[in-house]
Structure formats: C-alpha cells, structure tokens
PASEBA-1860 file (N, C-alpha, C; in nm, 3 decimals):
! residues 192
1> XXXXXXXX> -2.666/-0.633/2.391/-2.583/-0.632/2.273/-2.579/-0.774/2.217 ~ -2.618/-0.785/2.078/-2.609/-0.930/2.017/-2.478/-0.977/1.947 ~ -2.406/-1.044/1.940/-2.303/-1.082/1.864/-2.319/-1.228/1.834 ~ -2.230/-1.264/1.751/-2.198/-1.414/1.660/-2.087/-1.432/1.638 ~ -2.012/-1.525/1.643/-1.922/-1.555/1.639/-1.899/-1.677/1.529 ~ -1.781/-1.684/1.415/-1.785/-1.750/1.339/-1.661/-1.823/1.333 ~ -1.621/-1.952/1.261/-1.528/-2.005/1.247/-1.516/-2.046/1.101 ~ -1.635/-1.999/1.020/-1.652/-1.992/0.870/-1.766/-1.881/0.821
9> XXXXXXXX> -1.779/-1.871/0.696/-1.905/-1.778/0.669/-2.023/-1.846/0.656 ~ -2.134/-1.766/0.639/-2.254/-1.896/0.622/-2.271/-1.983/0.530 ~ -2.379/-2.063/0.547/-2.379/-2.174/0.446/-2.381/-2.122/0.294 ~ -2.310/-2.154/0.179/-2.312/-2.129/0.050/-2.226/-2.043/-0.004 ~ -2.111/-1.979/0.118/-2.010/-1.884/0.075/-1.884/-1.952/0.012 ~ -1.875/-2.108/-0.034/-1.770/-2.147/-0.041/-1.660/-2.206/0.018 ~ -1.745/-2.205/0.209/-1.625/-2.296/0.222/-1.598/-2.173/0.353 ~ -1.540/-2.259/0.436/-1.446/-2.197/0.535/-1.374/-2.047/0.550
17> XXXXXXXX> -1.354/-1.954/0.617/-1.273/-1.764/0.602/-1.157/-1.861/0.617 ~ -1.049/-1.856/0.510/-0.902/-1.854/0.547/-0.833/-1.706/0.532 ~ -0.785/-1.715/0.615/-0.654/-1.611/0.632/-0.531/-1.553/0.536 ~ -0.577/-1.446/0.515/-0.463/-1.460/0.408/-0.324/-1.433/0.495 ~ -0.353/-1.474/0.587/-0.178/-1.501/0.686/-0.132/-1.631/0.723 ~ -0.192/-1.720/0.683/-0.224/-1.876/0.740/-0.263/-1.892/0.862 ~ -0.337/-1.826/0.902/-0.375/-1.818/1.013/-0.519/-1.904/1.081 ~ -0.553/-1.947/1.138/-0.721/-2.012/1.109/-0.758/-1.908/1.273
25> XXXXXXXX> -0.844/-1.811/1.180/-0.899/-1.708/1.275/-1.029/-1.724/1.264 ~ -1.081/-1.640/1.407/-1.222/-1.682/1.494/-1.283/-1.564/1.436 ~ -1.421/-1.499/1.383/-1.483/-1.399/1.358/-1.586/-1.356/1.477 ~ -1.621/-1.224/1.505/-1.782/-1.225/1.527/-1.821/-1.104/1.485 ~ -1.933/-1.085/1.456/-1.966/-0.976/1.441/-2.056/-0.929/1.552 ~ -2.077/-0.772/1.566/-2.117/-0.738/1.665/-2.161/-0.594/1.620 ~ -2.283/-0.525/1.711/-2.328/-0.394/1.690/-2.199/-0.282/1.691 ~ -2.196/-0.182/1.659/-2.058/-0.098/1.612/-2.088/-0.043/1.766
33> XXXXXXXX> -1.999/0.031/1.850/-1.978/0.114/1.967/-1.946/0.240/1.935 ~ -1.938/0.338/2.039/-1.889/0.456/2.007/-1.733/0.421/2.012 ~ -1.653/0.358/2.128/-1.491/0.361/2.095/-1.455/0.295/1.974 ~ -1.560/0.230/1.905/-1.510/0.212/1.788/-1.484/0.302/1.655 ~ -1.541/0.412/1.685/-1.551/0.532/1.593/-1.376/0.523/1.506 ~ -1.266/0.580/1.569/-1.164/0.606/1.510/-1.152/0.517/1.427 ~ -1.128/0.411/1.471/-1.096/0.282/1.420/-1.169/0.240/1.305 ~ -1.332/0.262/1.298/-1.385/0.281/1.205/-1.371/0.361/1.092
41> XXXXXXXX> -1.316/0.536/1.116/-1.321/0.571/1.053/-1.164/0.571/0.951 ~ -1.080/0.510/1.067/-0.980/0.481/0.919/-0.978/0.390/0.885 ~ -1.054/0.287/0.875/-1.094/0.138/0.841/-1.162/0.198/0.723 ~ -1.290/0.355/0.729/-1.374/0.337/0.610/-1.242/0.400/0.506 ~ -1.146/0.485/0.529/-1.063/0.548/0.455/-0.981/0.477/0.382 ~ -0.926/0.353/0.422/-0.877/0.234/0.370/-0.953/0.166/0.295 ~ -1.060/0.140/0.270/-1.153/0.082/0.205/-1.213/0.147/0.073 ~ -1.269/0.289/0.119/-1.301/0.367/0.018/-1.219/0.494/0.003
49> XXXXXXXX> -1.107/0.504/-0.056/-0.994/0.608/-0.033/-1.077/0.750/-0.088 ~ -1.163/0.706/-0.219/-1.230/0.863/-0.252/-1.331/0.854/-0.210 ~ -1.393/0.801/-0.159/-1.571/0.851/-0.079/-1.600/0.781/0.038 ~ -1.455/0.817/0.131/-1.484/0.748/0.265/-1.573/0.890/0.364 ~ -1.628/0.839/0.434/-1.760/0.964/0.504/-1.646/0.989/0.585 ~ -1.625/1.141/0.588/-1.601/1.236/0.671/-1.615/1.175/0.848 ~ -1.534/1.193/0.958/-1.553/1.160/1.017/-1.679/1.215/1.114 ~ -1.729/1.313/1.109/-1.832/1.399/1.192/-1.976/1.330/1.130
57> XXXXXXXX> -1.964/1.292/0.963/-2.061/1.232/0.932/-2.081/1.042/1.011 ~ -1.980/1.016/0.981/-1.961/0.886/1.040/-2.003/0.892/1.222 ~ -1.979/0.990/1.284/-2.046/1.041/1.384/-2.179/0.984/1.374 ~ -2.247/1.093/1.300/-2.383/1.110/1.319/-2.442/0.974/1.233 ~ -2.376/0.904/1.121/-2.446/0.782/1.087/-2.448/0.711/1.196 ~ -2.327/0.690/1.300/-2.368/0.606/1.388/-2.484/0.640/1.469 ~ -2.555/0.760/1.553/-2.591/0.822/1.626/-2.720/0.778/1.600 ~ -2.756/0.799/1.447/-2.888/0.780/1.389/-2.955/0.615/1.356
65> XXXXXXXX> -2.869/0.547/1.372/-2.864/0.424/1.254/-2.783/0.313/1.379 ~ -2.735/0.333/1.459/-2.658/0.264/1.534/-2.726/0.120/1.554 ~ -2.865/0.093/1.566/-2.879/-0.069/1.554/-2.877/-0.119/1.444 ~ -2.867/-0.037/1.340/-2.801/-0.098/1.209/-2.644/-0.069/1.192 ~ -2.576/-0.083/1.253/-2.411/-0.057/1.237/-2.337/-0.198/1.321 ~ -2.257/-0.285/1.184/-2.225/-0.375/1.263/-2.112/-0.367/1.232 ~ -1.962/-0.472/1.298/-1.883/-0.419/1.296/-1.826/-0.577/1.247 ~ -1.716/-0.610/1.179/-1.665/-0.801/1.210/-1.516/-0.747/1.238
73> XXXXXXXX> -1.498/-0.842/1.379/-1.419/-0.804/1.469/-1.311/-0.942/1.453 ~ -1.203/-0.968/1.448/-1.139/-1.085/1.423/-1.084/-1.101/1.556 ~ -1.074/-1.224/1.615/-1.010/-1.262/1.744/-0.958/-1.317/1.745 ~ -0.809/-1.278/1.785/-0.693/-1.351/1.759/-0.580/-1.287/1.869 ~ -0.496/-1.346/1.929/-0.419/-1.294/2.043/-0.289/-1.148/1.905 ~ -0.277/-1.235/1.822/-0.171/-1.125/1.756/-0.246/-1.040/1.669 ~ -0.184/-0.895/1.633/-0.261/-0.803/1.563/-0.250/-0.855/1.424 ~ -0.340/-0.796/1.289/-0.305/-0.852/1.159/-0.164/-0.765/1.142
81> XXXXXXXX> -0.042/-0.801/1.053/0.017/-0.708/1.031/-0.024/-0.564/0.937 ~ 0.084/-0.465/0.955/0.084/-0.353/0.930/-0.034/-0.277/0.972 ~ -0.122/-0.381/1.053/-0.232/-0.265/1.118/-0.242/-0.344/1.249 ~ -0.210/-0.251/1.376/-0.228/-0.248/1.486/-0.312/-0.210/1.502 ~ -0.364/-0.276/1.640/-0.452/-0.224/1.712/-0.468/-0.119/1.738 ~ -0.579/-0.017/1.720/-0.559/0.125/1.786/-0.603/0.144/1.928 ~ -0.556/0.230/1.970/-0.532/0.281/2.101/-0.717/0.359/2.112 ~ -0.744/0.330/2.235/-0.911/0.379/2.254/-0.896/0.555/2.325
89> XXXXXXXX> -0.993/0.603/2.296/-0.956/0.724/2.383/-0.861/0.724/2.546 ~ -0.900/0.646/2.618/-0.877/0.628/2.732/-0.714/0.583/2.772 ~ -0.666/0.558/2.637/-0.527/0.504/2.654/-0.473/0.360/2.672 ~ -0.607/0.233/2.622/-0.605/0.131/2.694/-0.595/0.062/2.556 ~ -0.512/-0.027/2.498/-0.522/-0.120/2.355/-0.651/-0.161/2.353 ~ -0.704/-0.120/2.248/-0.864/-0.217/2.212/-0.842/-0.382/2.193 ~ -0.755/-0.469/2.195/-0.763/-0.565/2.216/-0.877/-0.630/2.100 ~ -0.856/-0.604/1.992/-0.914/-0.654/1.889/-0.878/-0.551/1.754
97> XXXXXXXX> -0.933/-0.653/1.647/-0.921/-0.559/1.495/-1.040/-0.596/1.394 ~ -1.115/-0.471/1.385/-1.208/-0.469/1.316/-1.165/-0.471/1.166 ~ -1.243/-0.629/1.087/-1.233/-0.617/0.968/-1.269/-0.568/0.853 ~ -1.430/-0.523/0.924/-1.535/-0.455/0.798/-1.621/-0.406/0.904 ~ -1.711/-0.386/0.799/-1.883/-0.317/0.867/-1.976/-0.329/0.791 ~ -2.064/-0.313/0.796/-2.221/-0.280/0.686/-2.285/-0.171/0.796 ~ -2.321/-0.101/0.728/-2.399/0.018/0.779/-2.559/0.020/0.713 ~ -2.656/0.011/0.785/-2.795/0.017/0.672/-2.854/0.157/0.761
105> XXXXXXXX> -2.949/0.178/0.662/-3.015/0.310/0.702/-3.186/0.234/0.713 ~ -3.239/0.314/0.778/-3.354/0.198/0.727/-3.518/0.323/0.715 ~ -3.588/0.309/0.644/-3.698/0.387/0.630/-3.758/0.435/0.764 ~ -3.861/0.525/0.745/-3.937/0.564/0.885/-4.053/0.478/0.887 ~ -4.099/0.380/0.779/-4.184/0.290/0.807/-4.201/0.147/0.853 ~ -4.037/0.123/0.860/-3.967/0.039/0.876/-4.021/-0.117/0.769 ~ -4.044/-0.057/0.617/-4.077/-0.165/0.552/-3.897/-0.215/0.451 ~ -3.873/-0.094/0.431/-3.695/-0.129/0.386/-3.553/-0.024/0.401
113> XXXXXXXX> -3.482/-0.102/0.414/-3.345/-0.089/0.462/-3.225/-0.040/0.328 ~ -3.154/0.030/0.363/-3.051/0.067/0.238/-2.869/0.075/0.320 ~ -2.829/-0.020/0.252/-2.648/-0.033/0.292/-2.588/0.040/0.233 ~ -2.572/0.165/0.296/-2.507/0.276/0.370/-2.373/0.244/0.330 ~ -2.302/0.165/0.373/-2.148/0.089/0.363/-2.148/-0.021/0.385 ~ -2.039/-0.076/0.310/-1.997/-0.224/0.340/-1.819/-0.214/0.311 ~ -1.820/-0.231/0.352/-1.658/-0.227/0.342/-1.550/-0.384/0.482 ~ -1.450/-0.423/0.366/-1.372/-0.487/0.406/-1.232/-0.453/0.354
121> XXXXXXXX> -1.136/-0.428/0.463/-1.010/-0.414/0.480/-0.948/-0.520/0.371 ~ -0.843/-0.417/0.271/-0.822/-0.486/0.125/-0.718/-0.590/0.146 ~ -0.644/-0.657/0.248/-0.585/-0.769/0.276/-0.717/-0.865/0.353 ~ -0.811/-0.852/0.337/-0.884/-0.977/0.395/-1.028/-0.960/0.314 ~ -1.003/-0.898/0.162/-1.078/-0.884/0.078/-1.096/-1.080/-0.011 ~ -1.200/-1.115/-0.076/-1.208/-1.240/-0.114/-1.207/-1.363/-0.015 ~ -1.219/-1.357/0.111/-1.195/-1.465/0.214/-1.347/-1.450/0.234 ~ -1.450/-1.463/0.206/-1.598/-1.425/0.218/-1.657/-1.318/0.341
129> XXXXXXXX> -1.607/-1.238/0.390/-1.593/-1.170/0.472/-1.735/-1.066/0.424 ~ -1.712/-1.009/0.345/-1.800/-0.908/0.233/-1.935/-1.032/0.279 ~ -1.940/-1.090/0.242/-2.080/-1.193/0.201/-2.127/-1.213/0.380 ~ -2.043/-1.245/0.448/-2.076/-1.301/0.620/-2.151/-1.163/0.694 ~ -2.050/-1.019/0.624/-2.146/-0.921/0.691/-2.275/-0.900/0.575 ~ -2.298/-0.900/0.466/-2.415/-0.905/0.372/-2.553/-0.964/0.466 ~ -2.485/-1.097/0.471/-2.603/-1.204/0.525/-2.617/-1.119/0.655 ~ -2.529/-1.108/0.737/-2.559/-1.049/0.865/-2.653/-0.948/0.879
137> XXXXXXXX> -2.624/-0.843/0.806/-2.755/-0.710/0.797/-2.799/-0.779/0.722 ~ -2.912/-0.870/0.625/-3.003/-0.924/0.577/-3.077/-1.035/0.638 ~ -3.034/-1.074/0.723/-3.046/-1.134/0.834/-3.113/-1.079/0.927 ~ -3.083/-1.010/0.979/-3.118/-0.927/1.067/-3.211/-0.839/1.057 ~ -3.245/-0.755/0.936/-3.352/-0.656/0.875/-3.469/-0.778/0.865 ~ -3.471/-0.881/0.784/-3.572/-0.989/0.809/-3.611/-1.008/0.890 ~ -3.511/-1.060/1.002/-3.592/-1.095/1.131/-3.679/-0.987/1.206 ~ -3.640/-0.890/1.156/-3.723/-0.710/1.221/-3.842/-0.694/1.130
145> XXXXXXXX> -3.873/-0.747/1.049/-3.989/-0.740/0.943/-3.936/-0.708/0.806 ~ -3.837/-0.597/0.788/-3.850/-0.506/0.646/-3.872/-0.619/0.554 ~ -3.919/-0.553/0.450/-3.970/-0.626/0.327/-3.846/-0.646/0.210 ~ -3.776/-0.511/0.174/-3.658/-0.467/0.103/-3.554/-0.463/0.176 ~ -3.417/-0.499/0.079/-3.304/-0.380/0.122/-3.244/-0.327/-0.075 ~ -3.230/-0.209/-0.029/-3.118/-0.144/-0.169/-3.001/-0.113/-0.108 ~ -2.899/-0.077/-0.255/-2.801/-0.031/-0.223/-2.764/0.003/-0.390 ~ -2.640/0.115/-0.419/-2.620/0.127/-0.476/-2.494/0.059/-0.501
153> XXXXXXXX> -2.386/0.040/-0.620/-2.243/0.015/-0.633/-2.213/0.056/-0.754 ~ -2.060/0.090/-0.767/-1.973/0.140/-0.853/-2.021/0.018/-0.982 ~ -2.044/0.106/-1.084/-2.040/-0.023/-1.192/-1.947/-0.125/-1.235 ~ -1.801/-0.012/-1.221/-1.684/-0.078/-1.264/-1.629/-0.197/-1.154 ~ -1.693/-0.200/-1.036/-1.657/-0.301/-0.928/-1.780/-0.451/-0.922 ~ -1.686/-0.509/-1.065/-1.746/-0.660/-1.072/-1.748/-0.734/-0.968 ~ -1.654/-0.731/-0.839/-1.670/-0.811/-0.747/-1.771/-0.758/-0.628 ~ -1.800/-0.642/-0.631/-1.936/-0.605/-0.533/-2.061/-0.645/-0.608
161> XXXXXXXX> -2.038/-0.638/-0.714/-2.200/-0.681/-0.829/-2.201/-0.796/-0.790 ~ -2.150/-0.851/-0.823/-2.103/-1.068/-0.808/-2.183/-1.082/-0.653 ~ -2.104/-0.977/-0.564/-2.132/-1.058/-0.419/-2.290/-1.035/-0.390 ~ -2.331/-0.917/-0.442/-2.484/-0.840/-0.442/-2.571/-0.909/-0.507 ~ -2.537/-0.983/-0.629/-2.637/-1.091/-0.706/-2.630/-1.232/-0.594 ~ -2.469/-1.248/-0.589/-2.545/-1.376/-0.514/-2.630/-1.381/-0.380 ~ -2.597/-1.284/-0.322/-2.727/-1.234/-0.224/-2.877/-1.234/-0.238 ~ -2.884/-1.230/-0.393/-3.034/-1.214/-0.438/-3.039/-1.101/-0.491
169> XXXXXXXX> -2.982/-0.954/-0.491/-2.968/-0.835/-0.546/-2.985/-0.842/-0.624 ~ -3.071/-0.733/-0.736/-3.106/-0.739/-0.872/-3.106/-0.619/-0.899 ~ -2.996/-0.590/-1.056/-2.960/-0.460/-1.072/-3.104/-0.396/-1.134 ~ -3.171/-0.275/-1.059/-3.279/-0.251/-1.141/-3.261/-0.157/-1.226 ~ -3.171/-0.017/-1.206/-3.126/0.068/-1.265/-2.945/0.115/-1.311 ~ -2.907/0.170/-1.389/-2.778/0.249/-1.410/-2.851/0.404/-1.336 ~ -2.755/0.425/-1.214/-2.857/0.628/-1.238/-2.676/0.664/-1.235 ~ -2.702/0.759/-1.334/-2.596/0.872/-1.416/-2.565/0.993/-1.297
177> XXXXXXXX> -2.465/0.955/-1.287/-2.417/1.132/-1.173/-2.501/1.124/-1.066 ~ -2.499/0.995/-0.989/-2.544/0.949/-0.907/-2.498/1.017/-0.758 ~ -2.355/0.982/-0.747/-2.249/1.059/-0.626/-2.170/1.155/-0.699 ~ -2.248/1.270/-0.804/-2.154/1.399/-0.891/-2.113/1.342/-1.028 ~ -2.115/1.475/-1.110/-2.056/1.398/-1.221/-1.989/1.304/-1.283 ~ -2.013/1.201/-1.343/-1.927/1.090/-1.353/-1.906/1.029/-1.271 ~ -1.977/1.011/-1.134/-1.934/0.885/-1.046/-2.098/0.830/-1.048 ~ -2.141/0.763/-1.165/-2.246/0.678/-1.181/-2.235/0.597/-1.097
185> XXXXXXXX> -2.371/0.480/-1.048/-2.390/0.394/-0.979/-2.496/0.314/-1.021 ~ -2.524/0.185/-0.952/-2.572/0.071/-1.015/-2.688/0.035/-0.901 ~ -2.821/0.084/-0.899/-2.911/0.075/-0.840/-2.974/-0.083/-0.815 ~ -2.963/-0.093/-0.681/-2.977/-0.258/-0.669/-3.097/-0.307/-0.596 ~ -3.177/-0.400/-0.548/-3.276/-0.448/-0.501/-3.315/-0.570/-0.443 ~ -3.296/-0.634/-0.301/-3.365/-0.727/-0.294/-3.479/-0.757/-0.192 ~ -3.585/-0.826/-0.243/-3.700/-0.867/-0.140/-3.674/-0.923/-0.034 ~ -3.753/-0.925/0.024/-3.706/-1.032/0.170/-3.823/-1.093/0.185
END
C-alpha cells in the first residue's frame, strides 16, 4: 500500500493547506480500503447531494477500479467538528477522517484514465485539497504510462473548471443531456 503524507499541497497550489479551524493539520493520501466504504459513501453524499453513486455502485467502483481509488485522510488527534469519526463495521473508531477522494477509471489499454469523482468535504473546500488529490491521480496515472486523463464537470461550477485548467485540462466539448436532460456537462482533456 503506497501513501504520502503532506504538510502542504504541491508545488504551485498557493501556498501551504490551512484549516479552516486554525488548525495546522498533517494530510496523506492513501489507496481507498474496503472499511472505508461507509464513510466514503456519505462523504460522496455530502459532496454531491444530487448525483452521489448509490452505495452498491460505489461497491463495485471500488471492486473494479480500486488501484485507482484514493482517499485524503487528515491526521489529527481531534475529529473535524460536526463530523465524527465513523464507527468501522467491527465496532472499533476508525481513528481518522477522510477529506476527499478521486476515483479514475482507466481504459482496457491502459493508454487513458477518466475521474470518476473528485470530491472534497464542503468545510475544507478552497484550502487546495481538490488540487493535492488532482495531482495525486495525475501523478500517479503518469508514472503507470497512460497518455490521457478526461473528465467531465458541471458547467455552472467555475471553481472545478478553474481547478481542471490549472491542472492543464482543456475544455474540448459542451455535451447536452450528458447525465439526463438538462444536466449538461463540460468535456475535459489532458495529455500527459
């Protein structure tokens, strides 16, 4: 299992993760687990309230995709408020709180990769968090060869466009009734 551990985001994010608690907290990110499932899946429900994946799907994305499923885990002895730690099947405190994820899917030829999800918990939204897991799965798909990654995003969400360009992302298309009528999306692209 690979992990990283951070005390800022990478080079060019602006500067140091502060806390929006005043807190000066430790990051790492790490491959997603199965006891992380719950936790995940109301992490994605919080994040994306109308098109968070079903939990049975979130299942099987992990199942399929699991060395592309990462998780940023904050380490800190106290929980963030209003979200505790959840309890693991077994009855034992998970002893941590997952802040986000990126999920990529990746071709059967393994030339490119597509982010599945990205999501960060909306009190630790703007602290570059979004950008630390970006680089992380782009990072990582590089070092494995792929050539590409896509992804799609909401048009009306200027701050996922923003974070996706400065990544290198380049909007190539608008596609219309993309996720059902009227939930268009913003077809994105970058080389590696």
């Amino acid at each position: 299992m690979s992990e990283k551990r951070y005390g800022a985001p990478p080079h060019g994010s602006g500067g140091r993760v502060h806390s929006p608690f005043g807190l000066a907290p430790e990051f790492r990110t790490r491959p997603a687990m199965e006891c992380d499932l719950s936790e995940l899946a109301d992490l994605d429900h919080e994040v994306f309230p109308h098109w968070a994946y079903p939990y049975f799907v979130l299942r099987q994305l992990f199942d399929v995709h699991q060395q592309h499923f990462w998780v940023l885990e904050r380490l800190h002895e106290r929980p963030i408020p209003d979200r505790p730690p959840p309890d693991r099947p077994d009855g034992s405190a998970s002893g941590h709180n997952l802040l986000g994820y990126v999920l990529v899917g990746t071709s059967t030829d393994g030339r490119s990769g597509w982010v599945l999800g990205l999501g960060v918990v909306p009190d630790w939204r703007g602290h570059g968090l979004g950008r630390l897991l970006l680089h992380e799965a782009i990072g990582r798909l590089r070092a494995e060869g792929f050539a590409q990654v896509r992804l799609t995003a909401e048009p009306a969400n200027a701050a996922a466009l923003a974070l996706y360009e400065s990544a290198g992302f380049r909007q190539v298309e608008l596609r219309k009734d993309y996720f059902g009528p009227g939930a268009d999306r913003v077809y994105m692209i970058v080389d590696l």
